[in-house]
C-alpha positions, 0 to 999 in steps of 0.5 A: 255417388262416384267412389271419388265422391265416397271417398272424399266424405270418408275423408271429411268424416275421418277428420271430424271424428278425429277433432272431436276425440282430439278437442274432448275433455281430456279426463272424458275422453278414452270411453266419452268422446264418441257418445257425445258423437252418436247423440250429435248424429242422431239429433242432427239427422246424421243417424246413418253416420253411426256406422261409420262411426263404429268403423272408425272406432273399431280401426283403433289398436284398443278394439282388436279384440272381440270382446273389446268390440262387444264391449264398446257396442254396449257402450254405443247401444246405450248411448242410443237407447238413451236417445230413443226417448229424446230423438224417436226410435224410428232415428235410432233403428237407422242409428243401430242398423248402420252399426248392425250392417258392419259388425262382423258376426264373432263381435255381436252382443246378444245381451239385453239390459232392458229384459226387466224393465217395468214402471214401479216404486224402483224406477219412480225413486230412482228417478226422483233422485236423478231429477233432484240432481238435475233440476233440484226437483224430483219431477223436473222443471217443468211441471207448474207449466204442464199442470193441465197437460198431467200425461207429459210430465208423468211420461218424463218422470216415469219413462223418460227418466225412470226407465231411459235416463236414470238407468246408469248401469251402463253408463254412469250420471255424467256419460249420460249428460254427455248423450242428453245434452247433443241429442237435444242441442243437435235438434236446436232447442233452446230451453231444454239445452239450458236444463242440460247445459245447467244439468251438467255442471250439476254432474260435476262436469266442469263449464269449460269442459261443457264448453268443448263439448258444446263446440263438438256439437256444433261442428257435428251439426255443421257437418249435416248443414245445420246451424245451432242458435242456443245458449252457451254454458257461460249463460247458465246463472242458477247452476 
């Protein structure tokens, strides 16, 4: 790639970025615009992008401080721990090496939210609550379908939810749909789109807020040359 070349895509992604901050829900849009991003990356095949992404954020006048940045790389890290379960960590290891690559040394955080992390009572209830929320069920909403196939839904309620999903120290239940949701719209999946496009208007967040934020999906797609065929959040009847 000729430096004209790199140039014209730094271009073309600096306008994305900025479309999508811009188009993002307004009362989401300080600390939410940008996980919504990293998800699309990630679900699209576009993880290498991320650092970009890091780069354009850390040009912003709120980030000029070490410990700004160390606080928007938790929030990033999160985001694609999140996505580890939804898109595979081979994905996000290129997510979080793009981002690793352009941090400067004074700015890495070494801290670890996941050091205790084990499968037990806690997590098990913790992610019954989130499910009731979710899918008014404590094990989702695919179990009758998955009876004879008993090691998937287990892995969904136990790890998935358990340990990935209804952990919100980080990030609260609704930054956390704003992940869940474009890493599994970025992949074209109809059915489980539904469940989080439904899923987020059980959060709270409001369908023409779900709206934009599916619109933001789509055009990230785009940019990686994929073309989104699922339902929208005005299909969502059992909310």
């Amino acid at each position: 790639m000729t430096t004209a070349d790199s140039d014209s895509q730094q271009g073309l992604l600096t306008q994305l970025f900025e479309k999508a901050e811009a188009e993002f829900p307004p009362r989401f849009r300080e600390h939410g615009w940008y996980l919504t991003v990293i998800a699309s990356l990630i679900g699209s095949g576009q993880q290498k992008l991320v650092g970009r992404l890091y780069e354009h954020l850390v040009a912003q006048p709120q980030y000029q401080t070490s410990a700004a940045r160390q606080a928007l790389v938790r929030r990033m890290r999160e985001a694609m721990v999140k996505c580890i379960i939804i898109n595979g960590i081979p994905s996000v290891i290129e997510a979080v090496t793009s981002v690793a690559d352009v941090e400067k040394p004074e700015d890495c955080d070494y801290s670890c939210s996941r050091e205790d992390w084990q499968v037990g009572p806690e997590t098990s209830e913790r992610a019954a609550n989130v499910l009731k929320v979710l899918y008014k069920s404590e094990k989702g909403g695919h179990v009758k379908t998955l009876q004879s196939h008993r090691d998937i839904p287990w892995i969904s309620v136990n790890i998935s939810y358990g340990l990935f999903l209804s952990d919100h120290r980080i990030l609260n239940i609704q930054e956390t749909e704003l992940v869940v949701l474009p890493a599994i719209m970025a992949q074209n999946l109809r059915a489980p789109t539904y469940w989080h496009l439904r899923a987020c208007l059980r959060v709270g967040i409001e369908a023409e807020e779900v709206e934009a934020v599916q619109k933001i999906i789509e055009a990230i797609a785009a940019h990686g040359g994929r073309t989104l065929d699922v339902q929208r959040v005005r299909d969502v009847t059992d909310a």
